[in-house]
Residue, then its C-alpha position, 0 to 999 in steps of 0.5 A: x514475497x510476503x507471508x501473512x501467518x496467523x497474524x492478527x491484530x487486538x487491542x483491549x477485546x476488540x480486534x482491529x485485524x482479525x488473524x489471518x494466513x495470506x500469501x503474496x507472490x512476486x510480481x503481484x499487485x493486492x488492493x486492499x479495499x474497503x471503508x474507514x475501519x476495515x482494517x486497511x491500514x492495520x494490515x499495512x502498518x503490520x507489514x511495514x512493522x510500525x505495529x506490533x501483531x498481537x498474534x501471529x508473523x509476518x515475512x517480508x522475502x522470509x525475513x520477520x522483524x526479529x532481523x529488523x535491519x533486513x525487513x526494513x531493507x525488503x521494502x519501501x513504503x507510503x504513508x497516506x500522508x506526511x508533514x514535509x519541512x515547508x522550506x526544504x525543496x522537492x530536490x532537498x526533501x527527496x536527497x534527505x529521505x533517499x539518505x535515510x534509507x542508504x539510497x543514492x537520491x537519482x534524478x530518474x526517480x522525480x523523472x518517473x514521477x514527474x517532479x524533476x522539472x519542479x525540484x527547485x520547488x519548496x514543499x509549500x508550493x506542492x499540489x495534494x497531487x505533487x505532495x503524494x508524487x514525491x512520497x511515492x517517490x522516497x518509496x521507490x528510491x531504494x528499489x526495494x522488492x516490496x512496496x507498500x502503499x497507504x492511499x497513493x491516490x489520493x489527489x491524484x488527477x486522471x493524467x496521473x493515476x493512469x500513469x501511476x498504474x503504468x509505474x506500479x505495472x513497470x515495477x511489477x515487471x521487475x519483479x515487486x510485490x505491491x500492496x497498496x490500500x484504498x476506499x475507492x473501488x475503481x481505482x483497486x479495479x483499475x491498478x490491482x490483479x487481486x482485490x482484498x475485499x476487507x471490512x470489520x477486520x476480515x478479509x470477506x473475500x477477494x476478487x481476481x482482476x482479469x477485465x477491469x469493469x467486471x471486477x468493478x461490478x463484483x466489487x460494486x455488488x458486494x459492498x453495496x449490494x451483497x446482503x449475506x453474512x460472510x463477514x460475520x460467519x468469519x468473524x464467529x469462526x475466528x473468536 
């Protein structure tokens, strides 16, 4: 579970993330969606604790980072991308990182994202698609309670977006909470049950994902249709 309380983002004047008090459930799959600048990335870095909230906490299963060992331990996570050693393997890269975190690297983990049968396979000769499979991999080696994912997409083809939703649902089963960042409102419709609507560092409004094509057109409708000023009434009240 993860607690947002108060927790905002400021540097110099200018708020990156404006304060916000958000909770997330078990077993629930959030999308953060929205265009460069709209404070995807700062709510995940805030949670993943490589940023400091200028206001505010965030709990991951009740721990803050004043327990660092702990909060790091509740969940795994994916940068949008990341400079592999071009030498190493996909097997020798995923072993390092699982080591890391004080996992034991299994083979079922590349099994589950379909790099075991490209192990042998040096980080050079990955696809876009292949290099963010093996990212998501490390950030399930662990199975942690808490995945939080910047852009797992990108790269990805038909084939694999449609089984990375299956991944995220099969993780959501057990139990996990999921947040995961993207610009591209079919993918939040499709992978998401609640869509975080963010732009100018709010949160304007969410979307509960009951049949994929409709929140695709309530998503479609506010951020490209919608001409009202939710986002800016928010923005004054939060100042």
């Amino acid at each position: 579970m993860i607690h947002c309380i108060d927790v905002g983002k400021k540097y110099g004047d200018t708020w990156s993330l404006y304060p916000i008090r958000e909770e997330i459930a078990s077993g629930r799959i959030v999308a953060l969606c929205g265009s460069n600048g709209a404070g995807k990335s700062t709510l995940l870095n805030l949670m993943n604790g490589t940023i400091e909230p200028s206001t505010g906490v965030i709990q991951l299963n009740g721990y803050t980072t004043t327990e660092r060992r702990k909060y790091n331990q509740s969940f795994g996570y994916m940068p949008d991308d990341f400079s592999f050693d071009d030498t190493w393997t996909v097997e020798e890269t995923f072993a390092y990182y699982a080591i890391l975190q004080e996992a034991r690297p299994t083979p079922e983990t590349l099994k589950r994202v379909g790099l075991y049968e490209h192990k042998q396979k040096r980080v050079t000769e990955l696809s876009k698609g292949m290099r963010q499979r093996l990212l998501l991999a490390q950030a399930l080696v662990n199975a942690a309670d808490i995945l939080l994912l910047d852009e797992p997409t990108n790269g990805l083809d038909p084939i694999w977006m449609r089984m990375l939703q299956d991944l995220l649902r099969e993780e959501a089963k057990r139990g996990a909470t999921i947040v995961f960042s993207t610009h591209q409102l079919d993918v939040a419709a499709m992978l998401s049950d609640e869509v975080w609507m963010m732009r100018a560092g709010t949160i304007c409004g969410k979307v509960n994902v009951h049949e994929q094509q409709a929140a695709y057109e309530r998503l479609r409708e506010f951020f490209f249709e919608s001409q009202d000023d939710t986002c800016q009434m928010h923005v004054a009240r939060t100042k």
